[in-house]
C-alpha positions as CSV (number, residue, x, y, z in Angstrom):
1,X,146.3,-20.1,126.1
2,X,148.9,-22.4,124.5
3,X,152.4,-21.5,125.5
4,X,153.4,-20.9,121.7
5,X,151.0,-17.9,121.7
6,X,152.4,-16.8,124.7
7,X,155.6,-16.3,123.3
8,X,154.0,-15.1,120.4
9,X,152.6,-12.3,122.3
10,X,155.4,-11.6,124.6
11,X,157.5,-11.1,121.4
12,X,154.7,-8.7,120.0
13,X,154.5,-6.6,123.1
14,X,158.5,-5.9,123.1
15,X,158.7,-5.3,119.3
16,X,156.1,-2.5,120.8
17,X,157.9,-1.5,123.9
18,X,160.9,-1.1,121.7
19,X,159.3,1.1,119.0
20,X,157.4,3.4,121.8
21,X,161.1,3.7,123.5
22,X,162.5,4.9,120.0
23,X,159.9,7.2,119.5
24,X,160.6,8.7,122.9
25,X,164.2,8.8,122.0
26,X,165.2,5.9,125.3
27,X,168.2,5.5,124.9
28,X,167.8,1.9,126.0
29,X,165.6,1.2,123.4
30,X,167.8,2.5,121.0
31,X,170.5,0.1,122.4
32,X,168.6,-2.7,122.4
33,X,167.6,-2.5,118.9
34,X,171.4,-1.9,118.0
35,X,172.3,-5.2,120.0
36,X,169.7,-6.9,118.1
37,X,170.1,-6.3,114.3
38,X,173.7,-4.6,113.6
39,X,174.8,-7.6,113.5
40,X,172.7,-8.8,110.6
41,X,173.4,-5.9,108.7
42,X,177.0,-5.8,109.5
43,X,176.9,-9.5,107.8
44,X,175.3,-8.1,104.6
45,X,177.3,-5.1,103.9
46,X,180.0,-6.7,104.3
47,X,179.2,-9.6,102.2
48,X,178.1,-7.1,99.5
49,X,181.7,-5.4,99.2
50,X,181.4,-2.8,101.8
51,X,182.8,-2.3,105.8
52,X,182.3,-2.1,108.9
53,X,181.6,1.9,108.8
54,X,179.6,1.7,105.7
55,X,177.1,-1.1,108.0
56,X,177.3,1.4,110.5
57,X,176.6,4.0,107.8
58,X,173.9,2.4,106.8
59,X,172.2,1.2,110.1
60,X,172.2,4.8,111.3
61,X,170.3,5.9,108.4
62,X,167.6,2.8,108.7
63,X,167.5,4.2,112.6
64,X,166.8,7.3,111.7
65,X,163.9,6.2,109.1
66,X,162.1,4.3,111.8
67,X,162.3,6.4,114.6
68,X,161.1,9.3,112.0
69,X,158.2,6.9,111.2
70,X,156.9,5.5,114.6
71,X,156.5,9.6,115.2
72,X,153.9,9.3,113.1
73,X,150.3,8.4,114.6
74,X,149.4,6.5,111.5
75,X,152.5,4.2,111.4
76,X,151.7,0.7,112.1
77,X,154.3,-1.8,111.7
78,X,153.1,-4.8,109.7
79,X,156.2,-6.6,110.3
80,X,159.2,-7.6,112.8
81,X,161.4,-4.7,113.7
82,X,164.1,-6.6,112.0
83,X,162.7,-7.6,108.8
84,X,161.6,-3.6,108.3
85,X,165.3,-2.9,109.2
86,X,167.0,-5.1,106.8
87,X,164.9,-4.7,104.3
88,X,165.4,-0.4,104.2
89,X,169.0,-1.5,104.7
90,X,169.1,-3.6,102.1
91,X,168.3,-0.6,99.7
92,X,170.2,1.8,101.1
93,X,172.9,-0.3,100.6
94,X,172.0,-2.1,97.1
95,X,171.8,2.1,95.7
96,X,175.2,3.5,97.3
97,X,176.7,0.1,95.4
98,X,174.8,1.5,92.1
99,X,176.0,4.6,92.9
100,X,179.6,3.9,93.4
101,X,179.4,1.9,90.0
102,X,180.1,-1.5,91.6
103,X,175.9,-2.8,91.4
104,X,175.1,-2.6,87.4
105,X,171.7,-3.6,87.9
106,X,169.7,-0.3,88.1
107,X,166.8,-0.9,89.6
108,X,162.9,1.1,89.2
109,X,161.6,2.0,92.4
110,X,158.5,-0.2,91.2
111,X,161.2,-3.3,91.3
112,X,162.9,-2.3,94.5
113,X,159.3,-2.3,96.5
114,X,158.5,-5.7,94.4
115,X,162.0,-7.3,95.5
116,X,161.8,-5.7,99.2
117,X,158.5,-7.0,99.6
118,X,159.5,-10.7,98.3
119,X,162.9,-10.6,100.8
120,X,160.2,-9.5,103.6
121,X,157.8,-12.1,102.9
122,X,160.8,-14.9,102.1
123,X,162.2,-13.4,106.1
124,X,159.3,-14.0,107.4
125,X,158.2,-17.3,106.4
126,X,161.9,-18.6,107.3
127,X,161.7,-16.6,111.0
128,X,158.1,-18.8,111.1
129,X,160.0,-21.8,110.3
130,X,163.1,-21.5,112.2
131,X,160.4,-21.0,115.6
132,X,158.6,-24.3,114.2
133,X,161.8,-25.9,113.9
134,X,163.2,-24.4,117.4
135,X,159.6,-25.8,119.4
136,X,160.1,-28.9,117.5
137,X,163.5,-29.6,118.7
138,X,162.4,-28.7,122.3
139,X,159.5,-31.1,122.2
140,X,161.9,-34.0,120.6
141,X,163.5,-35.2,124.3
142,X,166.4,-36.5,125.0
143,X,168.9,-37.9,124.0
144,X,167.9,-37.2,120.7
145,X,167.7,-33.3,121.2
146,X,171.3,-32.7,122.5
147,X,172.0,-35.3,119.9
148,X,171.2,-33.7,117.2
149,X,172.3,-30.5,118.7
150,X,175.8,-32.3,119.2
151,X,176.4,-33.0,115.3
152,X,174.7,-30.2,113.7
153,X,175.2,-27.0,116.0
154,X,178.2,-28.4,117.7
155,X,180.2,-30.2,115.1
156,X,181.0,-33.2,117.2
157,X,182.3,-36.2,115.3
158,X,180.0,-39.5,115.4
159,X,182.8,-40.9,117.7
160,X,182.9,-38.3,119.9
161,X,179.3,-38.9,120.4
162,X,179.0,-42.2,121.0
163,X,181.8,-41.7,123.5
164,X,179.5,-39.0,125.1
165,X,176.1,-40.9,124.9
166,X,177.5,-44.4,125.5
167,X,177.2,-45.9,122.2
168,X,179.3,-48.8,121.5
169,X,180.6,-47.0,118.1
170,X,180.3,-44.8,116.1
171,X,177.9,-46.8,113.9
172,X,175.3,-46.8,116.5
173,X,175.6,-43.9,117.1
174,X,175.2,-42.8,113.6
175,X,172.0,-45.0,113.7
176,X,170.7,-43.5,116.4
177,X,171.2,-39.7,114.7
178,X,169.5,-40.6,111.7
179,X,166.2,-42.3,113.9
180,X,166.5,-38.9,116.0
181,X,166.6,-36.8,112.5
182,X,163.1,-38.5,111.2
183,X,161.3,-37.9,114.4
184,X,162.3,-34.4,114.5
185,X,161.5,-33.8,110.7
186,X,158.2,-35.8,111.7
187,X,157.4,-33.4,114.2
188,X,158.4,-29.9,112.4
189,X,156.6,-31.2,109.2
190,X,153.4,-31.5,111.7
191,X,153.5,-28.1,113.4
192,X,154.4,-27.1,109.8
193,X,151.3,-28.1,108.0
194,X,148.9,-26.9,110.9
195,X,150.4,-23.6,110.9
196,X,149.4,-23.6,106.8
């Protein structure tokens, strides 16, 4: 078994762990699932004119939805605990701005379940391409990986780089970034296709 599908299913099996621990009200499993996606949420309330305690507001009651559901025997999850998250968030959130009169688009519960499922479907095909793009990068080598790394994640400037890779300037090392950048596009836009 490849090692991708080995993550694949190790991920699986704790987004399952963690819904049987909510349903038996483990308080670990409650935590962990805090840890993991408040933060997201946090970003989007507060993004979309609201607080900290309205995230929190809101998070609570998205909890309290899925640990209602997975009480059920016929509740089967069809996507990642996050994305189901977000996306009940997303309209709690998007109706207490209607209600508060600052969201003037009202929306029919046939559009909210249209637009929910598109932001689920547009989460998951980024999550699908941001693990493509993460076992890209891994399978690039080095220097190239932590080069890339350097510049993109890390903000370094092209001289502070050479400096660090032993580039004679900055225009080589420049050079070298850009030949780096092809391979790894190269290599996502592989795994990309065969995952199609």
């Amino acid at each position: 078994m490849s090692e991708i599908r080995i993550n694949i299913l190790k991920a699986e099996l704790n987004e399952q762990a963690l819904l049987r621990g909510l349903a038996q009200n483990d308080s670990q499993a409650v935590e962990a699932l805090y840890k993991s996606h408040f933060p997201v949420i946090q970003h989007f309330v507060e993004n979309n004119n609201g607080s900290f305690d309205d995230a929190r507001d809101i998070f609570q009651e998205a909890m309290i939805a899925l640990y209602e559901k997975v009480q059920l025997d016929s509740f089967v999850l069809t996507c990642q605990i996050k994305t189901y998250l977000f996306s009940i968030c997303k309209h709690l959130w998007l109706k207490r701005l209607q209600q508060m009169g600052k969201y003037s688009n009202p929306l029919s519960s046939e559009e909210e379940s249209v637009s929910v499922q598109e932001d689920l479907e547009v989460m998951e095909k980024k999550d699908a391409a941001f693990a493509i793009m993460d076992r890209a990068l891994n399978s690039l080598g080095e220097p190239c990986k932590s080069l890339l790394e350097g510049y993109y994640l890390n903000k370094k400037g092209m001289q502070e780089l050479a400096n660090q890779f032993g580039y004679t300037n900055a225009d080589n090392a420049k050079n070298q970034k850009y030949k780096c950048l092809m391979r790894l596009k190269k290599l996502f836009f592989t795994q990309y296709n065969i995952g199609d």
